[in-house]
C-alpha positions as protocol buffer text, in pm:
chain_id: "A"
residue {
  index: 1
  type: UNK
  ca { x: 0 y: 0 z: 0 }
}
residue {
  index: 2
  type: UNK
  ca { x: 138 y: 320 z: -101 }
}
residue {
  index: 3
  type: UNK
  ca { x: 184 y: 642 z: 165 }
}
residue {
  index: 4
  type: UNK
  ca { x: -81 y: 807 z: -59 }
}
residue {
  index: 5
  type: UNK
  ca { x: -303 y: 557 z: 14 }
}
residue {
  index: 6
  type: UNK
  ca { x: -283 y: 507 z: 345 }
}
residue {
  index: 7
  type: UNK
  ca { x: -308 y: 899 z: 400 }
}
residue {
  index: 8
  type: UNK
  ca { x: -608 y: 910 z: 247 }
}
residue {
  index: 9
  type: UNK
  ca { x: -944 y: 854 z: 476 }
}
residue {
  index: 10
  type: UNK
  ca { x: -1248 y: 688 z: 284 }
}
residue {
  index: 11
  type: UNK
  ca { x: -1586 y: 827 z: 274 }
}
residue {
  index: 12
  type: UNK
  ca { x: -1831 y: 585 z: 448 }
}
residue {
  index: 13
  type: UNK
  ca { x: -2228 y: 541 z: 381 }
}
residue {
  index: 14
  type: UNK
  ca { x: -2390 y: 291 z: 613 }
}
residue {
  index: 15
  type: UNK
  ca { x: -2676 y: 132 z: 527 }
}
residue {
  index: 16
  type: UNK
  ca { x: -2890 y: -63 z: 742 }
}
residue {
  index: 17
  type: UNK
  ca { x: -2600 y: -173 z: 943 }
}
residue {
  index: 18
  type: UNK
  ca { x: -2382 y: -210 z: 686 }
}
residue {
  index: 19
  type: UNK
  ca { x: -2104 y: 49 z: 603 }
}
residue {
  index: 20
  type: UNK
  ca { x: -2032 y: 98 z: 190 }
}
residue {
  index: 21
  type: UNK
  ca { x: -1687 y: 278 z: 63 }
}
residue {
  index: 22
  type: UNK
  ca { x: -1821 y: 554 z: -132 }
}
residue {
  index: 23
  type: UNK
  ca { x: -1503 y: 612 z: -353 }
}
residue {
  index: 24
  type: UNK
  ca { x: -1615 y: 265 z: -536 }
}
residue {
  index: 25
  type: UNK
  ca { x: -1967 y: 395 z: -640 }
}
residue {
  index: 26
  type: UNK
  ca { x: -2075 y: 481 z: -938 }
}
residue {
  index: 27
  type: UNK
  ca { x: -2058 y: 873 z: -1052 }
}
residue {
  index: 28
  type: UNK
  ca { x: -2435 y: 897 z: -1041 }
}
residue {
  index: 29
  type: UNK
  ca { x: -2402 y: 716 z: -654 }
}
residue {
  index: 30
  type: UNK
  ca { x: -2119 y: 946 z: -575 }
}
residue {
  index: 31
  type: UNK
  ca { x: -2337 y: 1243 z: -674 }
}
residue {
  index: 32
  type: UNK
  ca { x: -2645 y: 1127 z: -485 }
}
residue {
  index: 33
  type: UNK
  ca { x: -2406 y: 1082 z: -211 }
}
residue {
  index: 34
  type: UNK
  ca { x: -2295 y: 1415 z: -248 }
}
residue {
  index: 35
  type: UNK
  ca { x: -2660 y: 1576 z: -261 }
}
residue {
  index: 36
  type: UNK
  ca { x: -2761 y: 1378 z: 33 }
}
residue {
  index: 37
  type: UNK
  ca { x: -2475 y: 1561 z: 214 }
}
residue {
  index: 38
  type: UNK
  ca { x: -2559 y: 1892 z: 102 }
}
residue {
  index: 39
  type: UNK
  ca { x: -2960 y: 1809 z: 226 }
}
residue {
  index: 40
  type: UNK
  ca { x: -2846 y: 1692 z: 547 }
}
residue {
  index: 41
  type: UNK
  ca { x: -2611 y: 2033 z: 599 }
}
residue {
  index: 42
  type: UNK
  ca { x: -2896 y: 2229 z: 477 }
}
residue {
  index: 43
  type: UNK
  ca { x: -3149 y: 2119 z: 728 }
}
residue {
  index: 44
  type: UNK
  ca { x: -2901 y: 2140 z: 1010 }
}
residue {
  index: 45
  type: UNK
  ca { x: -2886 y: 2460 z: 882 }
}
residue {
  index: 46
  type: UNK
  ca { x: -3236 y: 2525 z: 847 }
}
residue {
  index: 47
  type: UNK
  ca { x: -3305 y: 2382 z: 1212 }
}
residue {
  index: 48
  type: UNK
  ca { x: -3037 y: 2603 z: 1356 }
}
residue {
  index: 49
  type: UNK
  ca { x: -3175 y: 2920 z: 1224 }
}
residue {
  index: 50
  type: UNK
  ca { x: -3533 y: 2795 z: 1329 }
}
residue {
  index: 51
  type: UNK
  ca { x: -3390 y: 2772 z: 1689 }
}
residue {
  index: 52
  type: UNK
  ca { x: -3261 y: 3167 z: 1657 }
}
residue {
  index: 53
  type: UNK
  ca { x: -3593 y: 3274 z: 1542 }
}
residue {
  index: 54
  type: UNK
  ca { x: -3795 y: 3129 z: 1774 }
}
residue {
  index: 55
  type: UNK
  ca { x: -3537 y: 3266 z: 2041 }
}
residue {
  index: 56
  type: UNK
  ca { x: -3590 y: 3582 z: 1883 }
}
residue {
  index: 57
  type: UNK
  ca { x: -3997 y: 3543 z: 1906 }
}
residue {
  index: 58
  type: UNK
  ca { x: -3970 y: 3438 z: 2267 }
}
residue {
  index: 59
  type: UNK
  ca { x: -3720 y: 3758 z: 2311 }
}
residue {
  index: 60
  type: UNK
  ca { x: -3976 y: 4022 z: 2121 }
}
residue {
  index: 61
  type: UNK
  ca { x: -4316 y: 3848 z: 2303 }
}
residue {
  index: 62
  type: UNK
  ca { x: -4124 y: 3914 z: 2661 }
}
residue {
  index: 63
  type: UNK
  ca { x: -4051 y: 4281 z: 2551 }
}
residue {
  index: 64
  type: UNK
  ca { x: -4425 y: 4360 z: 2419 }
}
residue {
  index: 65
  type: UNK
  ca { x: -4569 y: 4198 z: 2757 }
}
residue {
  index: 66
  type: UNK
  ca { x: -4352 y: 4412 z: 2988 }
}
residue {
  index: 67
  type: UNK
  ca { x: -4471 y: 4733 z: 2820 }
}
residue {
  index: 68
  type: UNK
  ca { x: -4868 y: 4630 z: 2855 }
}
residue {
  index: 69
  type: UNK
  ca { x: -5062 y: 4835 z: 3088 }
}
residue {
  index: 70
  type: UNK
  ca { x: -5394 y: 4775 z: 3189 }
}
residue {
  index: 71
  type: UNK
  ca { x: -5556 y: 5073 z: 2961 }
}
residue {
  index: 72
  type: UNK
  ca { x: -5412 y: 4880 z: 2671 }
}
residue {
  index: 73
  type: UNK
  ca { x: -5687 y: 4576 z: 2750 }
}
residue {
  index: 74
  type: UNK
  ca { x: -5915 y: 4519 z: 2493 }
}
residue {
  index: 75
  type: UNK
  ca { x: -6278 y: 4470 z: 2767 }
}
residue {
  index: 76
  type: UNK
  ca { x: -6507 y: 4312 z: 2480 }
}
residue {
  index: 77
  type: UNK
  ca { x: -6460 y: 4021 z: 2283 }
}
residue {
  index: 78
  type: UNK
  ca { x: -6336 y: 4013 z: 1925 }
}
residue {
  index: 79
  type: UNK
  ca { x: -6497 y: 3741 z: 1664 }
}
residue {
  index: 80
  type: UNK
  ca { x: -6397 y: 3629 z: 1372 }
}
residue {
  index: 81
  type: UNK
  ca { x: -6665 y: 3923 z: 1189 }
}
residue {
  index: 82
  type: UNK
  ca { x: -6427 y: 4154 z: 1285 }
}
residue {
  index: 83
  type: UNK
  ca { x: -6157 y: 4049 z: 1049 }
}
residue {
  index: 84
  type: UNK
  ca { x: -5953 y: 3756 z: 969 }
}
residue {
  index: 85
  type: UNK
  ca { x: -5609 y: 3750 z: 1087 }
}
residue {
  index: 86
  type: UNK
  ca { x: -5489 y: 3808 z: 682 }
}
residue {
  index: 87
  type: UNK
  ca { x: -5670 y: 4134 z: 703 }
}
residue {
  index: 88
  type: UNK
  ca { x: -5540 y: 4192 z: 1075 }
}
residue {
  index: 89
  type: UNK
  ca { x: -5180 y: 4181 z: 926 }
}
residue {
  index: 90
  type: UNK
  ca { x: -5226 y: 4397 z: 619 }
}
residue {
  index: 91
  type: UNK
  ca { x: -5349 y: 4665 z: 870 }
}
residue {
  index: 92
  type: UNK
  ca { x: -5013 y: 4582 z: 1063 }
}
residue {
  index: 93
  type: UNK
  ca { x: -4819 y: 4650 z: 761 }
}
residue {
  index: 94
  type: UNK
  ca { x: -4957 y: 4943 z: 686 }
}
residue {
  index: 95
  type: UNK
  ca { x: -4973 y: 5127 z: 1011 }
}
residue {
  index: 96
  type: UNK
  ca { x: -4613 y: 4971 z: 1174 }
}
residue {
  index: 97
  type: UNK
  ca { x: -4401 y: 5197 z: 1261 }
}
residue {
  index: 98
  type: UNK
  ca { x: -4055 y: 5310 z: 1110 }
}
């Protein structure tokens, strides 16, 4: 066995127990291989910034609620004739502030 060789580490995919040396697949396995590695990195990515935002909702909820007061309270109840909550955003979006 040649230094070269031995220096180089070999991709693994296991498969139901068994582990498979990725170098000998074919080029359409080693590019499913590939795209199954970007997918996985993608959702670990996706689930990592899914963790920040909901942080950052839990974060923006806490500094809304320490600013309510009790002339803020809304005393009757409002049904869904009032609006739906599509409508109750475009009104957001249009009045938020700068």
């Amino acid at each position: 066995m040649s230094e070269e060789q031995t220096n180089k580490k070999s991709i693994i995919y296991q498969h139901e127990g068994t582990q498979y040396n990725v170098s000998k697949f074919s080029d359409e396995g080693k590019l499913a291989f590939g795209y199954v590695v970007d997918v996985n990195q993608e959702i670990n990515s996706l689930n990592k910034r899914a963790d920040i935002l909901q942080a950052a909702a839990v974060a923006l909820s806490s500094k809304i609620n320490s600013q309510l007061t009790a002339d803020m309270q809304v005393t009757e109840v409002i049904g869904a004739e009032e609006g739906t909550l599509s409508e109750a955003v475009a009104d957001w979006e249009k009045s938020k502030p700068v």
